[in-house]
C-alpha positions in Angstrom: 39.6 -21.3 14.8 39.0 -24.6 13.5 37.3 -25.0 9.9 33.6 -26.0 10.0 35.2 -29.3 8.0 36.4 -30.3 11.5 34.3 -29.8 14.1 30.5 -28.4 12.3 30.8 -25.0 14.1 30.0 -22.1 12.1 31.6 -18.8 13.0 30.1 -14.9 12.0 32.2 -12.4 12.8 29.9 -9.7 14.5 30.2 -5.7 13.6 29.2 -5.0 17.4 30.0 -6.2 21.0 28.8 -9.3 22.7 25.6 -7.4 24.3 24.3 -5.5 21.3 25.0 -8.8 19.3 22.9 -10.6 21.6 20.3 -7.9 21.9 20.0 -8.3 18.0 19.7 -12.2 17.5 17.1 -12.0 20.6 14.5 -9.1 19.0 15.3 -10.9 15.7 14.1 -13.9 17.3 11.2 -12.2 18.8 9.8 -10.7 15.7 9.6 -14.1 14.3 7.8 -15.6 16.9 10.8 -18.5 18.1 10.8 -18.7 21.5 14.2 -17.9 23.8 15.0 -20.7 26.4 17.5 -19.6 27.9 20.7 -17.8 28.4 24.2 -18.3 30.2 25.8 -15.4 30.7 29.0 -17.5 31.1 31.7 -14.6 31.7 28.6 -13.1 34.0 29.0 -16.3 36.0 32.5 -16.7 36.0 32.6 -13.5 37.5 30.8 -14.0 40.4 33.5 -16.5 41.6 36.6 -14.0 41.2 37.6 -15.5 37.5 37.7 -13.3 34.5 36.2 -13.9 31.4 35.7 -12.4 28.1 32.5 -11.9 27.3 31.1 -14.7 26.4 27.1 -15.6 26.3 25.1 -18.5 24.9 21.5 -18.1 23.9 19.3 -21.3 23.7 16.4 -21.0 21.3 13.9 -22.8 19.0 10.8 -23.9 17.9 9.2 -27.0 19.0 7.0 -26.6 16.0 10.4 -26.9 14.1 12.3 -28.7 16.1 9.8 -32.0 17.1 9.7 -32.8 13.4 13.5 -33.5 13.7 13.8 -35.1 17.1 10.8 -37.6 15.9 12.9 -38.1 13.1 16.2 -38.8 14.8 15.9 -38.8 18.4 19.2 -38.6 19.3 19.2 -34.8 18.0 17.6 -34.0 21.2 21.2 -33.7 22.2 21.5 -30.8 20.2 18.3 -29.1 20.0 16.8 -26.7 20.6 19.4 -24.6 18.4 21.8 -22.8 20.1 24.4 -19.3 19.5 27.3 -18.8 21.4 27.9 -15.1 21.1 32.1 -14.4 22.3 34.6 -11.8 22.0 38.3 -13.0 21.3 41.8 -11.9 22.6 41.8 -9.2 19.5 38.3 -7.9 20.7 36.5 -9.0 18.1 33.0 -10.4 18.9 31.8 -13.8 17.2 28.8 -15.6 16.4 29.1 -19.4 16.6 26.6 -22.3 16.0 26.3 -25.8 14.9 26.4 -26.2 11.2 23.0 -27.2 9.9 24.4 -29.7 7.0 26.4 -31.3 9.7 23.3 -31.6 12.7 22.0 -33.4 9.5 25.0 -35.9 9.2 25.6 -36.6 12.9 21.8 -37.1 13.4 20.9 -38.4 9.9 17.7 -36.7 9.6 15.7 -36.5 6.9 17.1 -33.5 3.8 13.4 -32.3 3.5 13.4 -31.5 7.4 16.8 -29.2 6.8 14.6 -26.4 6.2 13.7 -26.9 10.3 17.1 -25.5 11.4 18.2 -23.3 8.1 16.8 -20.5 9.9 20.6 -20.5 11.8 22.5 -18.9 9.4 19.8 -16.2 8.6 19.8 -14.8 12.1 23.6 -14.9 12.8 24.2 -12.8 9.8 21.0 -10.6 10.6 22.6 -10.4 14.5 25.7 -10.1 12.9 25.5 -7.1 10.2 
């Protein structure tokens, strides 16, 4: 996997498979009252056309109370909001939690610092989905 230097992915390794992991960012989400978009069940898809997959899932989520503050702010992070968690198991079998960066939506979008606290939220349900 590439360092989060290179490309602003972060990646949490996951203690359980791609469903449960996905089961726990999504009631984590709930309980804090950030609204689910939407979800691509990309191996679920790729299925359905004879290909196989590993399980691999992305959940689209956010806050428009969070997130219009930074789209104001920089428009063009429309492109990556609302926040997103790609939620895939690799060839060994283990299951990983991947999102953008926060610090580098912040440089690629130059948004304000004191709207950082917007998107922070990130890391604190991929290790809470994660553990």
């Amino acid at each position: 996997m590439p360092s989060e230097q290179e490309d602003g992915i972060l990646n949490k390794q996951s203690n359980h498979s791609v469903n449960e992991t996905l089961d726990r960012l999504k009631h984590d989400l709930e309980t804090k009252g950030i609204a689910t978009f939407a979800l691509i069940d990309h191996s679920g898809e790729a299925e359905k056309v004879g290909l196989k997959m590993r399980p691999t899932k992305l959940l689209i989520f956010g806050s428009p109370r969070a997130g219009t503050p930074l789209m104001l702010a920089a428009p063009t992070s429309a492109l990556d909001l609302p926040l997103k968690m790609l939620i895939w198991e690799d060839s060994q079998g283990k299951v990983w939690i991947s999102y953008n960066s926060p610090a580098y939506l912040q440089k690629r979008h130059e948004f304000p610092q004191e709207l950082m606290h917007n998107i922070a939220i990130a890391e604190t349900l991929a290790a809470a989905a994660a553990e």
